[in-house]
C-alpha positions as CSV (number, residue, x, y, z in Angstrom):
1,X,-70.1,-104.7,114.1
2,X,-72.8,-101.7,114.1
3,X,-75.8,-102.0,111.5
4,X,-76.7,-99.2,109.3
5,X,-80.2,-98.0,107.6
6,X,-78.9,-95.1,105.0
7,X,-82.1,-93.0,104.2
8,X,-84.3,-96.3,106.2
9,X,-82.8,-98.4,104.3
10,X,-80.5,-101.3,105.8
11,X,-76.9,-101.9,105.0
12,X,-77.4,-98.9,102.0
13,X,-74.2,-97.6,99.9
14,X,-72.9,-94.0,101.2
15,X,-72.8,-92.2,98.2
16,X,-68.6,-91.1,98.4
17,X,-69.7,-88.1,97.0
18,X,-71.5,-87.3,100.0
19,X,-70.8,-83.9,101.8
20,X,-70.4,-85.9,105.5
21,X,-67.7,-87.7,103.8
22,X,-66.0,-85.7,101.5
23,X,-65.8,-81.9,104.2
24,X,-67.0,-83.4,107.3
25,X,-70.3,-81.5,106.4
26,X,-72.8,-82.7,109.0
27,X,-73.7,-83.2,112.6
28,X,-74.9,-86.3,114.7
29,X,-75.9,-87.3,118.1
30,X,-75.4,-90.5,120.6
31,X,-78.2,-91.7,122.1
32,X,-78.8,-95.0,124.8
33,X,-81.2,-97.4,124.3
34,X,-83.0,-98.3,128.2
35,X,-83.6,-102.1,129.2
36,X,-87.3,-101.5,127.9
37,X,-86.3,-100.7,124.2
38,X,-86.7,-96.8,124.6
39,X,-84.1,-94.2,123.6
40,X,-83.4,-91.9,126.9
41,X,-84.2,-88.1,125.8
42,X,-85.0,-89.1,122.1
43,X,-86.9,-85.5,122.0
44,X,-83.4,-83.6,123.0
45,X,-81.6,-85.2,120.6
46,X,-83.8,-84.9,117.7
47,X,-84.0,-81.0,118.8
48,X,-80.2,-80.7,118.9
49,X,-80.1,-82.3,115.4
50,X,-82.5,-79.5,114.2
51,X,-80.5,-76.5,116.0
52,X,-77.6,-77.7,114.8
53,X,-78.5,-78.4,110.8
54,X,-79.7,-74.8,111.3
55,X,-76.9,-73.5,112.1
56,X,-75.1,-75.0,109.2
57,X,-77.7,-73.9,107.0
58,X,-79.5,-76.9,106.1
59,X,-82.7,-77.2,108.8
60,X,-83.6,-80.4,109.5
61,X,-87.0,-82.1,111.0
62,X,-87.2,-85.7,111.6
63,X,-89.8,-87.4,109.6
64,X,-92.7,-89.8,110.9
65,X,-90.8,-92.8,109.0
66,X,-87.8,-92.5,110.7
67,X,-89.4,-91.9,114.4
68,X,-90.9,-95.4,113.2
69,X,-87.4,-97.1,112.4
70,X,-85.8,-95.3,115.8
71,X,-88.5,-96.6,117.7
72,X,-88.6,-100.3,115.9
73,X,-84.4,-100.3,116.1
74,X,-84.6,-99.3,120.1
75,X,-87.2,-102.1,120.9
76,X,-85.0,-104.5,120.1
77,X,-81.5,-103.1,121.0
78,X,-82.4,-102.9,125.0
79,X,-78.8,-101.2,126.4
80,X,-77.1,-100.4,122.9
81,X,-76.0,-97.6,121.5
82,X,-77.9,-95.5,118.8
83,X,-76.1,-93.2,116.3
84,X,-78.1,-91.1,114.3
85,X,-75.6,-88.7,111.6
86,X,-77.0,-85.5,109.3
87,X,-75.8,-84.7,106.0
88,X,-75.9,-81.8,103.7
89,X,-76.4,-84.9,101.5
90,X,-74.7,-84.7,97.5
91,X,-74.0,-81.8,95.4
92,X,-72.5,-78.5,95.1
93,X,-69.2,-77.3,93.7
94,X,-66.3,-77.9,95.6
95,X,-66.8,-76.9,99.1
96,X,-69.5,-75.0,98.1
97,X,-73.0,-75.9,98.9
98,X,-76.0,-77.1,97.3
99,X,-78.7,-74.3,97.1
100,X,-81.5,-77.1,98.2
101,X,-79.6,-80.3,99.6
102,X,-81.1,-83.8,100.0
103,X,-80.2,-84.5,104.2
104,X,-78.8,-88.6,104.0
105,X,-79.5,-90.0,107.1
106,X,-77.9,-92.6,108.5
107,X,-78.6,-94.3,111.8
108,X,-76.7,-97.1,113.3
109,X,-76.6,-99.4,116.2
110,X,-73.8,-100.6,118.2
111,X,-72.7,-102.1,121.8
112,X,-72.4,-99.9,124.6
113,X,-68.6,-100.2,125.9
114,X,-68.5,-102.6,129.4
115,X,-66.3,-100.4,130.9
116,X,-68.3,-97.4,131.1
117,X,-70.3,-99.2,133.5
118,X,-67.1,-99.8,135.7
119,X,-66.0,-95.8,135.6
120,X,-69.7,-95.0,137.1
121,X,-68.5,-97.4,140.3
122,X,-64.8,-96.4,140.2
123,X,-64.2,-93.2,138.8
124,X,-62.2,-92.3,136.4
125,X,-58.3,-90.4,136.3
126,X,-57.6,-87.5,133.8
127,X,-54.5,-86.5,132.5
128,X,-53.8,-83.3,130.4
129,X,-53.7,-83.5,126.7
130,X,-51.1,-81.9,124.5
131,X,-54.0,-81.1,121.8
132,X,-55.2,-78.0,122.4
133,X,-59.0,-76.8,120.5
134,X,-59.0,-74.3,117.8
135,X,-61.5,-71.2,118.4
136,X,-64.4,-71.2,116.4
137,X,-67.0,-70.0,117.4
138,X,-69.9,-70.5,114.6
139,X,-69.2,-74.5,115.4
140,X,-69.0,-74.3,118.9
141,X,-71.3,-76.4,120.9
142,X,-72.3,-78.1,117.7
143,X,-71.4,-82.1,117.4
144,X,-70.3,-81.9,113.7
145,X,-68.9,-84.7,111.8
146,X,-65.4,-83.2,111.4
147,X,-63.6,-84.2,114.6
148,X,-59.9,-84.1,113.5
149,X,-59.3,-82.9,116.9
150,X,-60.3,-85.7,118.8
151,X,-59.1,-87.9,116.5
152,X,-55.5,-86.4,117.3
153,X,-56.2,-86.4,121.3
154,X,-57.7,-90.1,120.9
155,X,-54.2,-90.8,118.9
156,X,-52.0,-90.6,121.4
157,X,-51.1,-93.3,124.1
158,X,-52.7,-92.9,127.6
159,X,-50.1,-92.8,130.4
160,X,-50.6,-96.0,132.8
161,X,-53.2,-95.1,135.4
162,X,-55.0,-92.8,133.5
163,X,-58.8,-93.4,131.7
164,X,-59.2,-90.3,129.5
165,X,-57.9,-86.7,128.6
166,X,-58.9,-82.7,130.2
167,X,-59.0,-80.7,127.1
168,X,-57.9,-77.6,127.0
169,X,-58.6,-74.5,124.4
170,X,-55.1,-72.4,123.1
171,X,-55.9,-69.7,125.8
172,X,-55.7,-72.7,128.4
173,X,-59.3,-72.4,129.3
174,X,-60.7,-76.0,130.2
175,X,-63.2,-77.2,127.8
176,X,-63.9,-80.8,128.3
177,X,-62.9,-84.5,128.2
178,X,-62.1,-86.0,124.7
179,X,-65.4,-87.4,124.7
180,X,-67.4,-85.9,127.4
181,X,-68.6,-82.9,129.2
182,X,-67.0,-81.5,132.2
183,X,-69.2,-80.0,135.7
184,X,-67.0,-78.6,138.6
185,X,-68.5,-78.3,141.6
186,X,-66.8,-75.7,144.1
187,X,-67.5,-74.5,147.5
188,X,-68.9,-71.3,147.5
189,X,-70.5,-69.3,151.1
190,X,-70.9,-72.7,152.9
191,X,-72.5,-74.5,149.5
192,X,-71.9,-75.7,146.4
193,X,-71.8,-74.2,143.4
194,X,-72.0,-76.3,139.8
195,X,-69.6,-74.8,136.9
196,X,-69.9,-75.8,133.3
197,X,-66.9,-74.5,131.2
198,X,-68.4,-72.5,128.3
199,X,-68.5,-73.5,125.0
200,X,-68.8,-70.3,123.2
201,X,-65.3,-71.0,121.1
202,X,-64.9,-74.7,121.2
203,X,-66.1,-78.0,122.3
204,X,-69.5,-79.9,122.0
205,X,-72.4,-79.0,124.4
206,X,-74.1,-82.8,125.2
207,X,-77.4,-83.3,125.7
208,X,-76.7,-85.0,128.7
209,X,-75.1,-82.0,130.0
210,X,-78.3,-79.9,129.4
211,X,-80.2,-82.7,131.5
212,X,-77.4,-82.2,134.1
213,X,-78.0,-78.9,134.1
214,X,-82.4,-79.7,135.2
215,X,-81.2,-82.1,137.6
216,X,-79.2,-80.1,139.5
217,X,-81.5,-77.1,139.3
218,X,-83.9,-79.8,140.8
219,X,-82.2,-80.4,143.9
220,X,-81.3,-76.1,144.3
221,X,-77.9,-76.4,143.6
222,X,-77.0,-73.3,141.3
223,X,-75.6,-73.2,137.8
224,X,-73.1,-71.3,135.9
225,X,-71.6,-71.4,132.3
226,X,-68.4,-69.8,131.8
227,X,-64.8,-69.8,130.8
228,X,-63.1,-71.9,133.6
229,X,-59.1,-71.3,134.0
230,X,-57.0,-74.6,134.1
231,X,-55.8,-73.4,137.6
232,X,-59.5,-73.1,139.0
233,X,-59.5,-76.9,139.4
234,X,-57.6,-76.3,142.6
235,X,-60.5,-74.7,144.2
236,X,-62.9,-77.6,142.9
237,X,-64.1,-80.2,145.6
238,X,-65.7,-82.0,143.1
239,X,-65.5,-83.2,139.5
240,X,-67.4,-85.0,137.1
241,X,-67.7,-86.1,133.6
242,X,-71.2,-86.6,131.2
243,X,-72.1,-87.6,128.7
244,X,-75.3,-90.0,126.7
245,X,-73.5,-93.4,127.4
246,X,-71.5,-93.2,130.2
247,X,-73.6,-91.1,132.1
248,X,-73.0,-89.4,135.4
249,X,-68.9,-90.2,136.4
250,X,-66.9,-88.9,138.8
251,X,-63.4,-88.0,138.6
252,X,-60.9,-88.8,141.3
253,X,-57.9,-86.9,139.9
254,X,-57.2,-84.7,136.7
255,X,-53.8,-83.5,135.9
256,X,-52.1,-82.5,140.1
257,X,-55.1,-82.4,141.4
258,X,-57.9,-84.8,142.8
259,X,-61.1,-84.8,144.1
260,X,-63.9,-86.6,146.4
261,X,-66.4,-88.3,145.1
262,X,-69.7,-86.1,145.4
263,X,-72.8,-87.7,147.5
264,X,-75.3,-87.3,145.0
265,X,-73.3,-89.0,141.8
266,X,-75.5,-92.2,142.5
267,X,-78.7,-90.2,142.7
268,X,-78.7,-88.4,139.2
269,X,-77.0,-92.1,137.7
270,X,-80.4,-93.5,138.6
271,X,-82.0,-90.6,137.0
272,X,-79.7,-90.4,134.0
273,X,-78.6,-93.7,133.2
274,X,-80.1,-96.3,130.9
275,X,-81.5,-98.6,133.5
C-alpha cells in the first residue's frame, strides 16, 4: 500500500471537498526514485508541475519544505515510485473557482511494477483500443487528474498476447499508449528519422519523452512533432514506448504491424532508467 504526506503531513485527511476530488481539478507527475535515493529529472517534473498549474490558472512553485520531504522520502525509497498531485485546493462555487486557492499537495510512494523491468528485455505487443481521445486542446499535453479516458481504455480486457493499448484521437491520428508516450522511428534518405505524434489536441506530453527528445538530439538523429496517421506505422522500422517508470521499451508489434528492435534501446535505458 502507498504512503501519503497531504500538505507534509503523513497519512493526512483529503478534505472531500477538495477541487482534485470533486472536478478532477489538478495535475500530477510520476517520478522514479534511483538505487542511491535520488529522484531521476526531479527539476523537469517540478517545472511541468508549474507549467501545467499555469495553465489552469493556479501557478504553482514548489516550496523549500517540500524539496526537503521529496528528498528525505527518495533517500529511503531506492527504486519506488514517487507521486506528487496539485490541487486548486477547497473553495469556490460549484465548478467555479476560487479567486485565491490554497494548492493541497499530496505526495505518495509506491512500488515500481516488476514487469516493467521484463518489457525493457522483451518488448512489449500493442493492440488497438476502441477508446478513442476527445479534442481538447487547452488540456492537451497537460497530465491532469481527470483521466476518465484511460480509465475506460484500462477497463477493458486485454486480448491474450497483448501488453498494452495504441491510442488513437477521433480523427484516427495516433496519440499514444494508455500510459505512455509513443517515438516512431522511420527510414528517411538512408537514415533515421524520430517522430513524436503531436499532442496539440489530446494526450499527455511525459517528461521522459522531452528527455527522449535530448538524447536522441545527442547522438544526431533528427526530431519531429506532428500529427502521425494510424497507416504511417507501416512505414515505421522502429517503435518505442516512454515513459518515467518504465523507461525506454521497444515494441515488437502494434495492431498488423511489427517492428525490429532498434540498436540503441539499451544505450538510452542506461541513460534513462533508474539504475
Amino acid at each position: 500500500m502507498a504512503q501519503v504526506w497531504i500538505n507534509g503531513k503523513k497519512d493526512a485527511k483529503l478534505d472531500p471537498s477538495d477541487r482534485a476530488f470533486a472536478y478532477g481539478d489538478g495535475v500530477f507527475v510520476t517520478m522514479a526514485v534511483d538505487s542511491s535515493g535520488n529522484v531521476r529529472f526531479l527539476e523537469c517534473y517540478l517545472q511541468r508541475l508549474h507549467e501545467s498549474s499555469t495553465r489552469l490558472g493556479f501557478a504553482w512553485q514548489a516550496s523549500e519544505d517540500l524539496l526537503q520531504l521529496i528528498t528525505t522520502i527518495a533517500k529511503s525509497h531506492p527504486l519506488h515510485c514517487l507521486k506528487l498531485q496539485l490541487s486548486r485546493g477547497c473553495g469556490g462555487r460549484g465548478y467555479s473557482a476560487p479567486t485565491a486557492p490554497i494548492v493541497t499537495e499530496v505526495l505518495s510512494v509506491s512500488g515500481i511494477p516488476p514487469l516493467y523491468a521484463e518489457w525493457r528485455d522483451k518488448g512489449v505487443s500493442l493492440t488497438l483500443s476502441s477508446v478513442e481521445l476527445a479534442a481538447q486542446p487547452l488540456l492537451a499535453g497537460i497530465k491532469h487528474c481527470n483521466r476518465l479516458e484511460q480509465v475506460l481504455i484500462k477497463s477493458q480486457p486485454l486480448p491474450e498476447g497483448y501488453d498494452d493499448w495504441l491510442v488513437l484521437d477521433q480523427q484516427q491520428q495516433v496519440v499514444e499508449a494508455s500510459m505512455a508516450n509513443l517515438m516512431l522511428l522511420m527510414p528517411r534518405q538512408q537514415k533515421l528519422v524520430a517522430v513524436f505524434p503531436s499532442h496539440s489536441h489530446s494526450g499527455v506530453s511525459g517528461v521522459m519523452r522531452q528527455q527522449l527528445v535530448l538524447q536522441l538530439l545527442a547522438i544526431g538523429i533528427d526530431v519531429e512533432m506532428r500529427p502521425v496517421a494510424l497507416h504511417e506505422l507501416a512505414q515505421a522500422k522502429h517503435l518505442l514506448l516512454c515513459n518515467s517508470l518504465i523507461g525506454i521499451v521497444d515494441v515488437n508489434r502494434a495492431a498488423e504491424w511489427t517492428f525490429e528492435r532498434w540498436q540503441h534501446t539499451s544505450q538510452l535505458q542506461q541513460k534513462l532508467v533508474p539504475q
